[in-house]
MINU-266632 format. One record per residue (C-alpha): x, y, z; residue number from 1. Coordinates in Angstrom, 2 decimals, decimal comma, padded with zeros to 5 digits. Each point is the difference from the previous one (the first is absolute). Layout:
<rs>
      px      py      pz seq
       X       Y       Z NUM
...
</rs>
This chain:
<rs>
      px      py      pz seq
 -026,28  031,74 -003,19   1
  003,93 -000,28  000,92   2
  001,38 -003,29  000,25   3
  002,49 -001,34  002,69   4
  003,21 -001,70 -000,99   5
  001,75 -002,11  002,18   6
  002,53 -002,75 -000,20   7
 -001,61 -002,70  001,91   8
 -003,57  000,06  001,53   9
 -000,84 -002,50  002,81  10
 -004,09 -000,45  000,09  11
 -000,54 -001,01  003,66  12
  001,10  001,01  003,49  13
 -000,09 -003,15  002,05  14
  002,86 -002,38  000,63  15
  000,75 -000,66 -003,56  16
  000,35  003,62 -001,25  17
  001,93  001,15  003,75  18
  002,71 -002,48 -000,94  19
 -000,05  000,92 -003,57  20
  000,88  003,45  000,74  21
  002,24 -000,73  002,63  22
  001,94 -002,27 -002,38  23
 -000,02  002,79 -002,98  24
  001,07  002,35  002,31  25
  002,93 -001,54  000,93  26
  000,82  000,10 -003,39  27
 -000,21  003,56 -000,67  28
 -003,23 -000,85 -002,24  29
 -002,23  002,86 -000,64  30
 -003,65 -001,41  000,65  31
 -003,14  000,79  001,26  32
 -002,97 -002,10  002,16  33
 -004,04  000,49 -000,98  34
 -002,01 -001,41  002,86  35
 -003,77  000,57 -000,22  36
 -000,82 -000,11  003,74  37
  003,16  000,26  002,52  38
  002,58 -001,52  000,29  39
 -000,17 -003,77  001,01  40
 -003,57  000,39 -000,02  41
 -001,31 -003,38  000,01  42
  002,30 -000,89  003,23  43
 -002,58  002,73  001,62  44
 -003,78 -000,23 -001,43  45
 -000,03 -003,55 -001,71  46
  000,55 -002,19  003,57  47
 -001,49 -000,44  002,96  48
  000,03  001,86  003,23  49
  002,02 -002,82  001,31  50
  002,41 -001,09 -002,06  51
  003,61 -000,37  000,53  52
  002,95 -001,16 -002,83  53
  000,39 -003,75 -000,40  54
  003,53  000,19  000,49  55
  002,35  001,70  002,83  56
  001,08  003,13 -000,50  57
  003,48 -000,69  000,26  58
 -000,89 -002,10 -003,84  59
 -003,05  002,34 -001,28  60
  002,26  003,12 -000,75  61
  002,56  001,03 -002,44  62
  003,83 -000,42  000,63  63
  000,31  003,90  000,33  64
 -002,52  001,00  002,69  65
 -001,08 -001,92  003,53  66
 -002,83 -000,26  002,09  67
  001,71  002,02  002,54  68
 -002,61  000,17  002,41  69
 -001,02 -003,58  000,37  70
  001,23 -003,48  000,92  71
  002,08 -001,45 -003,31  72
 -002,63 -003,28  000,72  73
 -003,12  002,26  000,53  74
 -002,78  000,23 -002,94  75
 -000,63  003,75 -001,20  76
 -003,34  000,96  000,26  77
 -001,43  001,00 -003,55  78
 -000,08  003,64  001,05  79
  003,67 -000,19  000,87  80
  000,99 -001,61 -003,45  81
 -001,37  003,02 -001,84  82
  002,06  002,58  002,34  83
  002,65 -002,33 -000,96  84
 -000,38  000,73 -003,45  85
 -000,38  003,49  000,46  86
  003,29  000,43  002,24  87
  001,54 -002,24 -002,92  88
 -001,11  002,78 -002,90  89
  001,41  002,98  002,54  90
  003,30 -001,27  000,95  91
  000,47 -001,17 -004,23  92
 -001,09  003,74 -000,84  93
 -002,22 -001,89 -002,49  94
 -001,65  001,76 -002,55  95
 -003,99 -001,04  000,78  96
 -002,97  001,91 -001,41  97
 -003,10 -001,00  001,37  98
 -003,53  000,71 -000,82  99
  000,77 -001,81 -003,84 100
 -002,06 -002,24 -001,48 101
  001,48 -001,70 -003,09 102
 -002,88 -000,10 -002,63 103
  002,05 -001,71 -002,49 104
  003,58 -000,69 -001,42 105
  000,91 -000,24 -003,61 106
  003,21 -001,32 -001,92 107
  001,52  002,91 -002,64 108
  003,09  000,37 -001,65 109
  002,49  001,03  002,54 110
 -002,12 -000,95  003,27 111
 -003,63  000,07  000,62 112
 -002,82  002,21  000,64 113
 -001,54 -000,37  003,76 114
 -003,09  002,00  000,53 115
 -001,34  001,12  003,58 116
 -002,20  001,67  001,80 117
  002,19  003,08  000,44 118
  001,22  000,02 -003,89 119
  002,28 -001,75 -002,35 120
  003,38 -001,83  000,53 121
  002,51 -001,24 -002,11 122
  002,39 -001,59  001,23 123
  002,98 -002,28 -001,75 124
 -000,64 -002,53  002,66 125
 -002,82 -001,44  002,14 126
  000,04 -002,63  003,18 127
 -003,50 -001,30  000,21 128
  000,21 -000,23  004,15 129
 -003,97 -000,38  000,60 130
  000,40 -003,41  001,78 131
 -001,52 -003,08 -000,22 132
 -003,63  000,99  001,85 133
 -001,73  001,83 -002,48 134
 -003,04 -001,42 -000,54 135
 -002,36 -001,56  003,03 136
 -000,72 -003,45 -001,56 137
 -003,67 -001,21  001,76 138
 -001,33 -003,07 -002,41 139
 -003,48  000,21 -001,39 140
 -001,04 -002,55  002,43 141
 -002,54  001,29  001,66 142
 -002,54  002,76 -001,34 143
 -000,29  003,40  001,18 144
 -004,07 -001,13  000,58 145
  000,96 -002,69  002,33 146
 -000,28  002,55  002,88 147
  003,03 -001,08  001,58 148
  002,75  002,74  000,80 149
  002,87 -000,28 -001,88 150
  003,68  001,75 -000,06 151
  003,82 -000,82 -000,98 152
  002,20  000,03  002,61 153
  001,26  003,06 -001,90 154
 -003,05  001,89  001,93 155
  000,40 -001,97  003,20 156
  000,68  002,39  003,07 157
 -001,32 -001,35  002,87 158
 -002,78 -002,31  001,38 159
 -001,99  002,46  000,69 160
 -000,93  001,40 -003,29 161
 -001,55 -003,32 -000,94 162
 -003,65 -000,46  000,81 163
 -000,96 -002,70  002,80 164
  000,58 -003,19 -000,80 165
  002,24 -003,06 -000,76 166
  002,42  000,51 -002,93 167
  001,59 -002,80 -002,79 168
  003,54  001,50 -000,81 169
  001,05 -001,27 -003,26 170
  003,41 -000,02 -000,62 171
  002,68 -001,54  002,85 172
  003,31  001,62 -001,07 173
  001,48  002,28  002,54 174
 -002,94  002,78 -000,46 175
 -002,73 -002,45  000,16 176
  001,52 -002,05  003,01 177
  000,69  003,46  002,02 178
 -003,77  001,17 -001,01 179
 -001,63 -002,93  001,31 180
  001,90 -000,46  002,98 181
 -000,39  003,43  001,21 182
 -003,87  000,22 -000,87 183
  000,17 -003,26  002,55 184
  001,61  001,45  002,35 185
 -002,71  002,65 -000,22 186
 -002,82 -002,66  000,82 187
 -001,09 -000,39 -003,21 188
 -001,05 -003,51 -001,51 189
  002,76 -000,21 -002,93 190
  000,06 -002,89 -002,54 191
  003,38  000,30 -002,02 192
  000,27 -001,24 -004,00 193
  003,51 -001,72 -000,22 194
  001,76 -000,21 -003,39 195
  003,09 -001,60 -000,69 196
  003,27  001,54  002,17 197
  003,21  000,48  001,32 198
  000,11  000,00  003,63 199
  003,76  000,56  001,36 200
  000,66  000,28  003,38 201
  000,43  003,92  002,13 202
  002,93 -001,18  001,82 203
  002,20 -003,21 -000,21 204
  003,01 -000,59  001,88 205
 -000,29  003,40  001,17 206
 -000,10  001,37 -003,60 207
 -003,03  002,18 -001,73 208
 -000,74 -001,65 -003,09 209
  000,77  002,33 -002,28 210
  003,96 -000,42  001,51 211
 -000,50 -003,64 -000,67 212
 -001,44  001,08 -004,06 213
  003,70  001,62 -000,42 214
  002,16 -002,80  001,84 215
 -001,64 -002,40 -002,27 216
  000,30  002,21 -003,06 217
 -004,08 -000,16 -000,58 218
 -000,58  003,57 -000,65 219
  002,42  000,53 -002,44 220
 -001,69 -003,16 -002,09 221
 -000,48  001,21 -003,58 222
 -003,00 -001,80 -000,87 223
 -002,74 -001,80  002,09 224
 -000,67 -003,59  000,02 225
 -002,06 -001,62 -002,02 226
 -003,94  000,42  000,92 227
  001,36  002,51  002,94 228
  000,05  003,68 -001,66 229
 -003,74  001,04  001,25 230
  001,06 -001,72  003,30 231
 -001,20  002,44  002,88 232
  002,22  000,08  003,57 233
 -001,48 -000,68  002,87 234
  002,02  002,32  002,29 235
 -001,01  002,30  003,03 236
  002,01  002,23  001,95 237
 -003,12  001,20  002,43 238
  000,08 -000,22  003,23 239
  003,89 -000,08 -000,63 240
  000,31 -002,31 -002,67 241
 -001,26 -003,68  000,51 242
 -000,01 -002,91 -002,20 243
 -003,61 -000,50 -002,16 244
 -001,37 -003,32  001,61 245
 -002,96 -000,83 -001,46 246
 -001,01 -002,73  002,40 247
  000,48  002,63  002,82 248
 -002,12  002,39 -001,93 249
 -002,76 -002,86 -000,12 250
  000,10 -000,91  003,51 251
 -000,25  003,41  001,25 252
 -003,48  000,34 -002,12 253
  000,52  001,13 -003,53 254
 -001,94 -002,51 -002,77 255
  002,77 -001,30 -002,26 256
 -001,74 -000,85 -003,62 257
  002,02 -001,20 -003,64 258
  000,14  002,78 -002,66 259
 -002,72  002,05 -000,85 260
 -001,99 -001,37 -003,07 261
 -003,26  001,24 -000,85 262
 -003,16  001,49  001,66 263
 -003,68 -001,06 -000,96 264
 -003,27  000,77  001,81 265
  001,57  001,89  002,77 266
  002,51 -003,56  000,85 267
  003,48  000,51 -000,31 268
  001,77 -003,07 -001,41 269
  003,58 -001,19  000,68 270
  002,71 -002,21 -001,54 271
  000,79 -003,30  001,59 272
  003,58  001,07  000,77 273
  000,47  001,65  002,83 274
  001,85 -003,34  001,32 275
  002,36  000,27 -003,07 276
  000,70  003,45  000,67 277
  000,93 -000,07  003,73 278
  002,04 -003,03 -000,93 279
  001,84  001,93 -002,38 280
  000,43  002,53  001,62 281
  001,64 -001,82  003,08 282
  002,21 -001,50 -002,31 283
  001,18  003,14 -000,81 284
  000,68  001,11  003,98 285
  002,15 -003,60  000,21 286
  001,59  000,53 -002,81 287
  001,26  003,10  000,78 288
  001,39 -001,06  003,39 289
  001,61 -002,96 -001,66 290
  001,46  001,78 -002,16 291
  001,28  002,63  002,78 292
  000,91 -003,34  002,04 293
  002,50 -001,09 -002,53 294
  001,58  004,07 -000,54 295
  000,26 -000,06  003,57 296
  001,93 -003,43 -000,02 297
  002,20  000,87 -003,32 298
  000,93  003,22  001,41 299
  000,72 -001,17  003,73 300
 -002,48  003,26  001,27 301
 -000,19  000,33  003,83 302
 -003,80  000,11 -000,67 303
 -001,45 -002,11  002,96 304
 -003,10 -003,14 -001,43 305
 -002,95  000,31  000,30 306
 -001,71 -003,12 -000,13 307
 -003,17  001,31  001,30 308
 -000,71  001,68 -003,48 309
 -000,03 -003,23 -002,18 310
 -003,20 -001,20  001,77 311
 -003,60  000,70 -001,83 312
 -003,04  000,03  002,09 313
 -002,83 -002,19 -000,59 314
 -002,55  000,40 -002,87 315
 -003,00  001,77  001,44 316
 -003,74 -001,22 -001,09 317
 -000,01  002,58 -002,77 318
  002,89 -001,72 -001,83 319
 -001,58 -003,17  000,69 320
 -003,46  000,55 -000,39 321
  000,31  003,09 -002,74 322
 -003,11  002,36 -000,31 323
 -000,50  000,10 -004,01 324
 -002,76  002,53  000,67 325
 -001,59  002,72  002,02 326
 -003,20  002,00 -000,31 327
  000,82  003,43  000,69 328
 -003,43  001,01  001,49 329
 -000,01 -003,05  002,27 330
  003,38  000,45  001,21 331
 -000,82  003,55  000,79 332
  003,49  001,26 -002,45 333
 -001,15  003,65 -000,93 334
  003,25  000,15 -001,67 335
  002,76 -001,19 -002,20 336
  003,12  001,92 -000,40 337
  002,12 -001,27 -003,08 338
  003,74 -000,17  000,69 339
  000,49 -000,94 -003,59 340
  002,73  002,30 -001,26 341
  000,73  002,45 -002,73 342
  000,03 -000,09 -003,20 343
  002,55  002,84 -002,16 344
 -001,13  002,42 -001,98 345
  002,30  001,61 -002,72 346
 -002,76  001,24 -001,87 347
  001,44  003,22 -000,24 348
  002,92 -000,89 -001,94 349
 -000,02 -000,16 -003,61 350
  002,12 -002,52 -001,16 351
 -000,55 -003,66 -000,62 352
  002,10 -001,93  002,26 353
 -002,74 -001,03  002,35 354
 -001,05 -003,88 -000,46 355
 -003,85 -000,84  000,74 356
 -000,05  000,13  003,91 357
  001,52  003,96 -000,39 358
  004,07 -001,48  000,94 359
  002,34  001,75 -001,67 360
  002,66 -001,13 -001,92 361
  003,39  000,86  001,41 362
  003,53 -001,64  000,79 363
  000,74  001,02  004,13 364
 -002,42  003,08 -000,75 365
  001,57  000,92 -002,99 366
 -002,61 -000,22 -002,81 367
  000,15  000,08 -003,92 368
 -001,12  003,25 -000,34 369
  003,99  001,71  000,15 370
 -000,36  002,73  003,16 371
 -003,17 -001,98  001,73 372
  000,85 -001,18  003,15 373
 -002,43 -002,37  002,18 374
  000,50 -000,19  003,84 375
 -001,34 -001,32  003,24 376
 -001,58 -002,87 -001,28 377
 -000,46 -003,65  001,32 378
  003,15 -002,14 -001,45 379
  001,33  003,07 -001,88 380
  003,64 -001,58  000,77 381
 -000,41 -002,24  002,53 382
 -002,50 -000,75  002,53 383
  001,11  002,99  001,91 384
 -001,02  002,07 -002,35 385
 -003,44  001,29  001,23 386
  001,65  000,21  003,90 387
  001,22  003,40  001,26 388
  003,85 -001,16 -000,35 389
 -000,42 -002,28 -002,94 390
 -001,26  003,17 -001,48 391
  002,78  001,96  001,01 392
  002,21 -001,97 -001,72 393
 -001,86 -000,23 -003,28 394
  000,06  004,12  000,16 395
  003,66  000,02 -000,31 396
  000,06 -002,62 -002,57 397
 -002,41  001,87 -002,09 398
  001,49  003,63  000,55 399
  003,27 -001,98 -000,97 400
 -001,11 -000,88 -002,86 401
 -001,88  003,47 -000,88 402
  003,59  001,65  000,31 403
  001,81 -002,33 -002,30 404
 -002,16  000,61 -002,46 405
  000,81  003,61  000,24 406
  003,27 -000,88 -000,80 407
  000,73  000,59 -004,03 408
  002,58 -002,46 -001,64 409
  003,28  001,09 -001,36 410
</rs>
């Protein structure tokens, strides 16, 4: 069997491995992009029918290509993200093969050995681009004899493919939040599983968020705080992007219950913290005003108050009076979709840099191994690393990098 050379191979096709080649490109880098299914795949099979980008598409692009045909403050449609992606790899000319499953990669003098579905490759380089949802993570809470439906939001579509019933959505990150409230909206009876969360406000002082995240300086933070870094983001922009309200959420219907614990005799039982976790999460929203309040004031902005914003509802009954359990059967929840997140999987790479939970060791996606190259990961430089422009930025840092290496001292 003949064996491909290349310079540089980029395994994966979606955000992280676009930029990547856009950024080696640029720099006259010979590469080449594996992508087992097409490109920006998971943008177009692994979400739901409904769901739109969490941030406005004038922010959830890359510097070199707009959203031409929409609004700057409208939120893409999932479907529209992938074209995206696609119209980024034709106007870049960027080298993708798809159809290219990576089987396994392994370090040798010189390079390393990556072998696919279609053959081997060796290649001097190699970006790791696969993203940080890899691996559906749905605890071993509740067993598959239970007779209660279950699925990760990873396999969520619509409400419709779920049998009749109520449903308990575990996990209230953006995902879980969006999940529940749409399965609501459908008439279903929804009970939500809150964990501990960030909760920042859509708009504030007629500002998206994510403009208020870069004014501040927050997304280019290099490390989380303490007790924070599995901290989801409760963040929405349905229905054209509206702040996560919890309370609302309750008085409109939905069951609000602490964090999922454990399940015995067909009961589902609950921490006693859904109070502490609301809390905390409000202190979060205030915060983040406050601290927009003050930039606002330093800066003398012409960014008009809004008072209105500061003022949190009243604790409903389930904050009050928490539910610390519910029996499925009597509750008539057929079932429970996990919104739990992903775990990585680098299984396929041979080389021990990987600590127990599968991380990888690397220094702003630059690992130990000399040539291996890590990228689209949560906190890879900063905490807009696993965004589509934080990524975008971390491309051209890495392909920087890649071409100074090429460079031989005098």
């Amino acid at each position: 069997m003949s064996v491909e050379k290349v310079d540089t191979l980029v395994i994966g096709a979606g955000q992280a491995g676009v930029a990547m080649s856009e950024h080696l490109g640029r720099r006259g880098l010979s590469h080449l992009v594996v992508e087992k299914n097409r490109i920006a795949e998971s943008w177009r099979t692994a979400r739901w029918d409904s769901l739109v980008a969490n941030g406005p598409a004038w922010h959830d692009r890359f510097p070199s290509l707009n959203f031409d045909d929409l609004d700057p403050d409208a939120f893409a449609h999932h479907d529209r993200v992938a074209q995206y992606f696609e119209d980024c790899v034709a106007q870049n000319k960027s080298p993708v093969r798809c159809g290219v499953t990576v089987t396994s990669l392994t370090p040798q003098p010189g390079g390393f050995r990556v072998e696919t579905s279609q053959g081997v490759i060796e290649a001097k380089n190699v970006v790791a681009a696969t993203g940080p949802f890899q691996k559906p993570i749905i605890p071993p809470v509740v067993p598959a004899s239970s007779g209660i439906h279950q699925l990760h939001s990873h396999g969520y579509k619509t409400p419709g493919q779920l049998p009749e019933g109520g449903v308990l959505v575990v996990g209230a990150g953006s995902s879980g939040v969006q999940i529940a409230d749409e399965l609501r909206r459908a008439g279903r009876k929804v009970w939500l599983s809150v964990g501990p969360h960030d909760r920042p406000p859509r708009r504030y002082r007629g500002k998206d968020f994510v403009w208020w995240l870069g004014a501040l300086g927050i997304w280019d933070t290099t490390t989380p705080a303490p007790g924070t870094e599995h901290v989801t983001i409760a963040v929405s922009g349905a229905h054209g992007g509206q702040t996560v309200d919890f309370r609302r959420l309750a008085g409109a219907g939905m069951g609000l219950v602490g964090m999922t614990a454990r399940f015995e005799n067909g009961v589902m039982h609950f921490a006693a913290d859904l109070a502490k976790n609301v809390a905390m999460g409000d202190a979060n929203y205030l915060g983040l005003l406050q601290q927009a309040d003050a930039h606002v004031a330093k800066h003398g902005l012409d960014l008009p108050p809004e008072p209105g914003a500061h003022l949190i509802g009243a604790d409903p009954g389930c904050l009050t009076d928490p539910v610390l359990a519910l029996d499925l059967a009597k509750e008539g929840i057929t079932t429970i979709l996990w919104a739990t997140g992903y775990a990585l999987d680098f299984s396929w790479i041979k080389a021990d840099i990987f600590d127990e939970r599968g991380r990888p060791q690397h220094k702003n996606g630059v690992s130990p191994v000399p040539g291996l190259y890590f990228l689209g990961l949560p906190w890879l430089s900063r905490r807009g690393s696993s965004f589509i422009w934080g990524v975008w930025h971390d491309a051209d840092s890495l392909a920087g990098h890649i071409a100074a290496a090429r460079v031989t001292p005098a």
